[in-house]
Backbone as JSON, one array per atom type, in Angstrom:
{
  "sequence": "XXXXXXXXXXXXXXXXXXXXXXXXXXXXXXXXXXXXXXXXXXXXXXXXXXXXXXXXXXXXXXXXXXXXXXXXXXXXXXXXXXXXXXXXXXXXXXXXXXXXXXXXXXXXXXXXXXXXXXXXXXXXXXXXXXXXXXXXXXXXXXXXXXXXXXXXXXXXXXXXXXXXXXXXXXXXXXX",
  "N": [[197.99, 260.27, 9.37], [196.71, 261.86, 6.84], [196.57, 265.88, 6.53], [194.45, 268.74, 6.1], [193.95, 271.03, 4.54], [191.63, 273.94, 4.14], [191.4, 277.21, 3.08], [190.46, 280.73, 2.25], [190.46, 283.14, 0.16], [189.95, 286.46, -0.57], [189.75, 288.42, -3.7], [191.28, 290.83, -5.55], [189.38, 293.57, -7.02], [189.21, 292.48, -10.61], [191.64, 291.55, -10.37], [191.39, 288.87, -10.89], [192.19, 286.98, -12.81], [194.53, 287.04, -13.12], [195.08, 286.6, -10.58], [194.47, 283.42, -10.29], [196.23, 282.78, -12.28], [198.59, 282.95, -11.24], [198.34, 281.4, -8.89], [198.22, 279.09, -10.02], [200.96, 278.85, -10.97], [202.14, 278.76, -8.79], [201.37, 276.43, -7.34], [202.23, 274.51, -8.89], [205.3, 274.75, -7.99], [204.98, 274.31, -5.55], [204.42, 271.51, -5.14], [207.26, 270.49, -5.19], [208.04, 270.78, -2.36], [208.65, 268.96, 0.49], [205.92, 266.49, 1.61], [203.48, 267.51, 0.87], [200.74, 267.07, -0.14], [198.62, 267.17, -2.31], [196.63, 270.27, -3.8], [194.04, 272.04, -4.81], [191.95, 274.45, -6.96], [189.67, 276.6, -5.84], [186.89, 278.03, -7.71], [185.11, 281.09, -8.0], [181.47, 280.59, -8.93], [180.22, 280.68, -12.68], [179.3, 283.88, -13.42], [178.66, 284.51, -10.86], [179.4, 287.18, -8.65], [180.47, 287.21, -6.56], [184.13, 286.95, -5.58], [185.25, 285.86, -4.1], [187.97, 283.35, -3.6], [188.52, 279.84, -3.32], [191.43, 277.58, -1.62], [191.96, 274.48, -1.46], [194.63, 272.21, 0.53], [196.43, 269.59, 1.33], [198.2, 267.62, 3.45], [200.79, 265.43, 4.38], [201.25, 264.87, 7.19], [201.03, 266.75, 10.23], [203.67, 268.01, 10.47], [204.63, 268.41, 8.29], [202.7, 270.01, 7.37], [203.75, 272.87, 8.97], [206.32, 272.96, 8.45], [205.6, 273.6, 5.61], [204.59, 276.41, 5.35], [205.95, 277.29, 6.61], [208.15, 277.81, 4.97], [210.11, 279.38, 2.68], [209.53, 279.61, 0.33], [206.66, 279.18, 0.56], [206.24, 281.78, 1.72], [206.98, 284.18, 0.11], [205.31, 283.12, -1.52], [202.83, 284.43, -0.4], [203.22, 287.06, 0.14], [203.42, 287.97, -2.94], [200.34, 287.04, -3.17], [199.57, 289.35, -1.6], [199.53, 291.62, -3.06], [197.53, 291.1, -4.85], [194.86, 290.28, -3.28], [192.36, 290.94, -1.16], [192.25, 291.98, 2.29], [192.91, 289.73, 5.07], [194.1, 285.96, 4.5], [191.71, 283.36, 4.96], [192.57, 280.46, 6.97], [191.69, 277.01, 7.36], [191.24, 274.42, 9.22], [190.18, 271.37, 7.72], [187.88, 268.42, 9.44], [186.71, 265.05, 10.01], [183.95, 264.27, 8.73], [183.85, 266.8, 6.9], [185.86, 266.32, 5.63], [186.1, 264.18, 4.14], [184.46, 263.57, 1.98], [185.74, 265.23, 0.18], [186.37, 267.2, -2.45], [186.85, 269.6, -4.74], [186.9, 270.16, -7.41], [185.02, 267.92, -8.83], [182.3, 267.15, -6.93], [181.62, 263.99, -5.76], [178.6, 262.16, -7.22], [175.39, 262.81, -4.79], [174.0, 260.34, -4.63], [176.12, 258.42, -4.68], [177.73, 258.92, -2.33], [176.05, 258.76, -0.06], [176.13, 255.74, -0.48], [178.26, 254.97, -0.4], [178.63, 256.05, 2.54], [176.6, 254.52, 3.91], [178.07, 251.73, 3.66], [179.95, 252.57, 5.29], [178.97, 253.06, 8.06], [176.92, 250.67, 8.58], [178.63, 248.25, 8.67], [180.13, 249.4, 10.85], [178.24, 250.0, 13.24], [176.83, 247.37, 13.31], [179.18, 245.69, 14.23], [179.89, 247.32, 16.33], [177.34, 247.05, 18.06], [177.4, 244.23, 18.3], [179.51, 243.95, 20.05], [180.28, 245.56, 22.13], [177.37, 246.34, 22.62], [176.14, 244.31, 24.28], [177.75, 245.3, 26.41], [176.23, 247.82, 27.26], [173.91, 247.56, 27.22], [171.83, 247.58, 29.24], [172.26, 250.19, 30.28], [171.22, 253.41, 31.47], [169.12, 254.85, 28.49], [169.63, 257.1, 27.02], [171.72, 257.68, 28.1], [173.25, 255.83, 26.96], [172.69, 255.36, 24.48], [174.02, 257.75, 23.54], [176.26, 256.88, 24.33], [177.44, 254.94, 22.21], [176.78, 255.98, 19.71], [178.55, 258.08, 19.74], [180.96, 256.32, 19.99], [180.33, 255.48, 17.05], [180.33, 257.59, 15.48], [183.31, 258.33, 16.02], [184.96, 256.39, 14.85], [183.85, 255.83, 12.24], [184.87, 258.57, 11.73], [187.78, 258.82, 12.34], [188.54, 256.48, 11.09], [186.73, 254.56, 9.58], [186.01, 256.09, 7.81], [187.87, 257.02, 6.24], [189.27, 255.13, 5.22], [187.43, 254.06, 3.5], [186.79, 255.73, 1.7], [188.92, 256.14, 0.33], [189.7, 253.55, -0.48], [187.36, 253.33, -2.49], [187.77, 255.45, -4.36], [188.38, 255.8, -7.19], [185.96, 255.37, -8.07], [183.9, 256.63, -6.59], [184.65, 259.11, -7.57], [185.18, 258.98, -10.86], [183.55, 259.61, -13.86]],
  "CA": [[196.75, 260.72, 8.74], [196.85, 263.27, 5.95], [195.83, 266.6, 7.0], [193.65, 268.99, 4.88], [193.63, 272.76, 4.9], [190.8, 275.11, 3.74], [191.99, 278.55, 2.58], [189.59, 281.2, 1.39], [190.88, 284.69, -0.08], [189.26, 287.29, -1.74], [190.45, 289.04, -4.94], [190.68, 292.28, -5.48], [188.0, 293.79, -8.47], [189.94, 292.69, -12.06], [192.62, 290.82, -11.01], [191.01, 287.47, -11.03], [192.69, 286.14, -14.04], [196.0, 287.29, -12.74], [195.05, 285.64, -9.32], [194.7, 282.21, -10.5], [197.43, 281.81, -12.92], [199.52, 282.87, -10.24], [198.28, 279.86, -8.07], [198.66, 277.53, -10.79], [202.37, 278.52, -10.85], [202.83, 278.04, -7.0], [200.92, 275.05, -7.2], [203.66, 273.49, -9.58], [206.19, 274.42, -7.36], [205.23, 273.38, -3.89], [204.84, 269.99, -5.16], [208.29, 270.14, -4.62], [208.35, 270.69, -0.98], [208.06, 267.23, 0.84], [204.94, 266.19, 2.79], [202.8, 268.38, -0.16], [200.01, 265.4, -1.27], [197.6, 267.71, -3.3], [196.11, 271.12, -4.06], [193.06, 272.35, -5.55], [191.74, 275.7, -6.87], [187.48, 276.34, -5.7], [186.77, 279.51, -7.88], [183.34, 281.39, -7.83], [180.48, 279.89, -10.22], [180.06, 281.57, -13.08], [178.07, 284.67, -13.3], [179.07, 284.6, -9.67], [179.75, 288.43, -8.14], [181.67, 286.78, -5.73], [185.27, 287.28, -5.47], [186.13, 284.55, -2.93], [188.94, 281.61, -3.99], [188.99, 278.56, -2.02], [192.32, 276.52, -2.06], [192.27, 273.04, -0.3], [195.58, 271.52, 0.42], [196.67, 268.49, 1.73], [199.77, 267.92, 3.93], [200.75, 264.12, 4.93], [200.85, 265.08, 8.65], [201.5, 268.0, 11.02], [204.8, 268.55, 10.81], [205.23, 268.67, 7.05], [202.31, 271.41, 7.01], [204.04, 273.63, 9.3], [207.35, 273.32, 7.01], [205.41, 274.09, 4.57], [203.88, 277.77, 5.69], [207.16, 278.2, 7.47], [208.94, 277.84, 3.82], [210.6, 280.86, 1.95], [208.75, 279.36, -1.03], [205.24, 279.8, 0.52], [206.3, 283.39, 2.55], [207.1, 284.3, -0.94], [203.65, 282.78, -2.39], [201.97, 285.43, 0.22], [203.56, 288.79, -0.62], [202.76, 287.89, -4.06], [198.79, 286.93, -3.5], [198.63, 290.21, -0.92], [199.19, 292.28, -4.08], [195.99, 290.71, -5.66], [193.8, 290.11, -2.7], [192.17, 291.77, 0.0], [192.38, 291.48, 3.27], [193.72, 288.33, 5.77], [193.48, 284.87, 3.91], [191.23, 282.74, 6.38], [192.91, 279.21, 7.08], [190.5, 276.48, 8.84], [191.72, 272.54, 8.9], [188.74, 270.25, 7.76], [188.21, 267.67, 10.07], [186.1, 264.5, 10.0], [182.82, 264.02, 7.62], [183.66, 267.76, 5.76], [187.12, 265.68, 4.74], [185.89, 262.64, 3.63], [184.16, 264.07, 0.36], [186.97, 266.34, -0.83], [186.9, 267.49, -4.26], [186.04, 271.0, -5.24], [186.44, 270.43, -9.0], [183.79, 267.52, -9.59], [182.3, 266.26, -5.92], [180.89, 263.05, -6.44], [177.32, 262.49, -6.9], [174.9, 262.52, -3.5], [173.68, 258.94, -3.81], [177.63, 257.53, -3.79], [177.97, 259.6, -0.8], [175.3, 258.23, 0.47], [176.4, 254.75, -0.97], [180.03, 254.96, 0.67], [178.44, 255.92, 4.04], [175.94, 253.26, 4.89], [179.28, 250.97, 3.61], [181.02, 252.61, 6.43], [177.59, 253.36, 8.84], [176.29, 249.6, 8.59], [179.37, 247.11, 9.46], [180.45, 249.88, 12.46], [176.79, 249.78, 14.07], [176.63, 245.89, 13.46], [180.27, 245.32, 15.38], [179.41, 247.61, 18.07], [176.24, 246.43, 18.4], [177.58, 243.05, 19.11], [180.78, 244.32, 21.01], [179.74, 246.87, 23.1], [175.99, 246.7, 23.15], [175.84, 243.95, 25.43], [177.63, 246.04, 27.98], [175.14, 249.22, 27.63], [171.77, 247.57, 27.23], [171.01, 247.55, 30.77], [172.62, 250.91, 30.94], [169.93, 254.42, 31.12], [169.03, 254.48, 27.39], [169.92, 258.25, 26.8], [173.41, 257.66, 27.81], [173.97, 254.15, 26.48], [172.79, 255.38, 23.21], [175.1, 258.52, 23.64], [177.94, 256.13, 23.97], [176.9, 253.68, 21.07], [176.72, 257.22, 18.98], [179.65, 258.8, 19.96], [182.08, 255.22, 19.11], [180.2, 255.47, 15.66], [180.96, 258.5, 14.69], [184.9, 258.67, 16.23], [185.3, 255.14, 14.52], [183.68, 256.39, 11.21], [185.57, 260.07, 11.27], [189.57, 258.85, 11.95], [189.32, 254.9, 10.92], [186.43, 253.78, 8.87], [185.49, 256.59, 6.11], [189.31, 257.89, 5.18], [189.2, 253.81, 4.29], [186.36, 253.89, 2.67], [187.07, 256.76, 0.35], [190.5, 256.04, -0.38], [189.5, 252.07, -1.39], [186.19, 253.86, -3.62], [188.15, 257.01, -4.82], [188.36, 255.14, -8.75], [183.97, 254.71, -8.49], [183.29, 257.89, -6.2], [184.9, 260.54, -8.89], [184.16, 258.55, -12.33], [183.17, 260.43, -14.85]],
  "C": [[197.01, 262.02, 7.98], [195.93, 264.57, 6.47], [195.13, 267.78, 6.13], [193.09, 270.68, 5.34], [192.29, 273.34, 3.73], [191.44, 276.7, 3.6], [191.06, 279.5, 1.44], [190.83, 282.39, 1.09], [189.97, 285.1, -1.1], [189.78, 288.33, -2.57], [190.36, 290.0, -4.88], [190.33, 292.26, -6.98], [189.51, 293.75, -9.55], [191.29, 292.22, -11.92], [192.23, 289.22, -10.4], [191.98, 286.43, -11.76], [193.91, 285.99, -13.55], [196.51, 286.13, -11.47], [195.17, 283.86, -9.2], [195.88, 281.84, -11.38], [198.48, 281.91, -12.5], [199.62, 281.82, -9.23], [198.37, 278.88, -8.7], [199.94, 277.49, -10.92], [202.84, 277.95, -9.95], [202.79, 276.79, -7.02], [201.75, 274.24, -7.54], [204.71, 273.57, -8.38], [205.99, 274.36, -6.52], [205.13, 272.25, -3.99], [206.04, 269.69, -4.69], [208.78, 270.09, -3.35], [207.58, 269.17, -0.36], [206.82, 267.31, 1.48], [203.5, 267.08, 1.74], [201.72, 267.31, -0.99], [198.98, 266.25, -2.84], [197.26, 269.16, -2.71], [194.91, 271.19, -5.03], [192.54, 273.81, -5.68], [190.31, 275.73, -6.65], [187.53, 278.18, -6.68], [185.22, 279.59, -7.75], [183.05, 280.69, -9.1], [180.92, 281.51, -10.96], [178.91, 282.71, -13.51], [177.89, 285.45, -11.66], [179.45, 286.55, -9.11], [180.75, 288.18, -7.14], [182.87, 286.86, -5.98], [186.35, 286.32, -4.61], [186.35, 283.42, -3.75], [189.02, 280.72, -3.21], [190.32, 277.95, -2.43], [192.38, 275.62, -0.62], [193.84, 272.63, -0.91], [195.85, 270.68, 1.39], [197.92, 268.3, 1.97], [199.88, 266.11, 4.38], [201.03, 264.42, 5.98], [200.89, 267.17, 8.99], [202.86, 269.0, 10.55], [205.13, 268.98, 9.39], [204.22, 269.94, 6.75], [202.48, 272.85, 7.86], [205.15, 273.84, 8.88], [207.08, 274.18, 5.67], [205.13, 275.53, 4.6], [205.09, 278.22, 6.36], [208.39, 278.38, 6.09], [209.34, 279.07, 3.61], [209.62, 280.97, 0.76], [207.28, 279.82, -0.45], [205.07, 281.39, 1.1], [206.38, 284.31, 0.95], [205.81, 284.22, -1.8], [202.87, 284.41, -1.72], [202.44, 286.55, 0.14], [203.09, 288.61, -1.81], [201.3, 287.7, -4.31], [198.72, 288.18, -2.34], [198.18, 291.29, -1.89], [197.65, 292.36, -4.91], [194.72, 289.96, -5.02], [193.45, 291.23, -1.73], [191.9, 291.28, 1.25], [193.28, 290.08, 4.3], [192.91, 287.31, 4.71], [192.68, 284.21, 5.44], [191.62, 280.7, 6.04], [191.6, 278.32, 7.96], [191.11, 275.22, 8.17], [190.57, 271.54, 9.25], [189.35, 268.87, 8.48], [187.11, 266.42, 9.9], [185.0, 264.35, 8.7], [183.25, 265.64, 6.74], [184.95, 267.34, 5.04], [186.93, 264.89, 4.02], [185.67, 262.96, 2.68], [185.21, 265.1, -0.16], [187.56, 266.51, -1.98], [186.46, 268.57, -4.61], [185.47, 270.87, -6.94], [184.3, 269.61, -9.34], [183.43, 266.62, -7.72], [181.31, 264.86, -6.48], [179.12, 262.91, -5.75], [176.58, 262.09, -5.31], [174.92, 260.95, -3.19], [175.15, 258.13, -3.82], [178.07, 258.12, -2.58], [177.25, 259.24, 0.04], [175.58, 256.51, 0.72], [177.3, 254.01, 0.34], [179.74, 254.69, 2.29], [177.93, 255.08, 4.68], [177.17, 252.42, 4.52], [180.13, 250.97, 4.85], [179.72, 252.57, 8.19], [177.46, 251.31, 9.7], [177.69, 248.58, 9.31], [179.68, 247.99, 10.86], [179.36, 249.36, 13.12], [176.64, 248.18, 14.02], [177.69, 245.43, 14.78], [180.05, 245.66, 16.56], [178.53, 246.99, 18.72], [176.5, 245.07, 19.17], [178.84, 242.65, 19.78], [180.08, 245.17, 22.55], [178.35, 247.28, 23.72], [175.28, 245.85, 24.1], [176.02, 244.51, 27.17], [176.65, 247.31, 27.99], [174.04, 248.74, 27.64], [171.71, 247.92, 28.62], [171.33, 249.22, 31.08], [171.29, 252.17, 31.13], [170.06, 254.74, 29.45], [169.3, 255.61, 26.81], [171.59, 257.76, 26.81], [173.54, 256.47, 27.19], [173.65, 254.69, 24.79], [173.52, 256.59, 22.58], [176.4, 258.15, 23.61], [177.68, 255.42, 22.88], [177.36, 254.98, 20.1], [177.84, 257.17, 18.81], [180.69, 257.61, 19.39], [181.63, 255.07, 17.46], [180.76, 256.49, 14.84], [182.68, 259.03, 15.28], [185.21, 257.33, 15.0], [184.6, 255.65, 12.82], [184.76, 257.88, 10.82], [186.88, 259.89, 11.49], [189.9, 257.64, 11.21], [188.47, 254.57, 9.3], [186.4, 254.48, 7.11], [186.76, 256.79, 5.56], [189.26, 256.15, 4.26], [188.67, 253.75, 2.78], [186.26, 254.84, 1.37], [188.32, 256.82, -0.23], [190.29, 254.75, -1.05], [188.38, 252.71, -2.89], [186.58, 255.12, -4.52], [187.89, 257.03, -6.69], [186.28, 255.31, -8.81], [183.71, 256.21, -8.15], [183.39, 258.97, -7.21], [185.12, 260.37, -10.03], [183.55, 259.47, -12.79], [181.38, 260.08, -15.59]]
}
């Protein structure tokens, strides 16, 4: 399963410009490190006062995104962005439903997000329903529909949506 970092930093005042076309260099070259699927830059809107950069990146597992942060090439990236930020960057690894939509530039519109999900929503809840829901009817209806829940959304957040947005990826972010 591909794994999917979040990375904020914040600029310091006036070197913005500097800040990004320095991440569009990196960007080129960590492609070259293996296990490296994608990057993206989130900058502030404009008009924005804000100062905070998002960069999502995408590692094809574990092991290739601790190569990657353990690199010379990215130890190297970070002396060079402490110059032109402030403070600690803050890492966080999106997990489940805040992965599934992942596109900073253009996310796709609500109702295909909406679209996608009952796609993935509707056949789970049908299967279970007629897997699993014969053994809980009788069960107390709090927990039985606590378990019913809970297999929808594990079975939607590692199996059904990465599907479902990797088969729709051509419709979801259409122009």
């Amino acid at each position: 399963m591909p794994i999917h970092i979040a990375i904020t930093r914040r600029v310091r005042p006036g070197c913005e410009a500097e800040f990004q076309q320095a991440l569009r260099e990196f960007f080129q070259t960590s492609f070259s490190h293996g296990g490296v699927l994608g990057a993206y830059m989130l900058v502030p809107p404009p008009g924005s006062e804000s100062r905070e950069f998002g960069i999502l990146r995408t590692f094809h597992g574990g092991k290739e995104r601790d190569a990657f942060y353990e690199s010379p090439m990215f130890k190297s990236w970070e002396e060079r962005a402490r110059t032109l930020t402030e403070g600690e960057p803050v890492y966080r690894q999106l997990h489940g439903l805040e992965a599934w939509f992942r596109s900073p530039q253009n996310p796709p519109p609500r109702w295909k997000m909406a679209v996608a999900t009952f796609l993935g929503v509707f056949p789970v809840a049908m299967i279970l329903n007629l897997t699993l829901g014969a053994a809980i009817r009788p069960w107390n209806f709090i927990l039985g529909n606590a378990v019913f829940n809970g297999c929808v959304v594990l079975l939607l957040t590692w199996v059904v949506m990465p599907l479902i947005t990797r088969a729709l990826h051509g419709w979801l972010y259409r122009q």
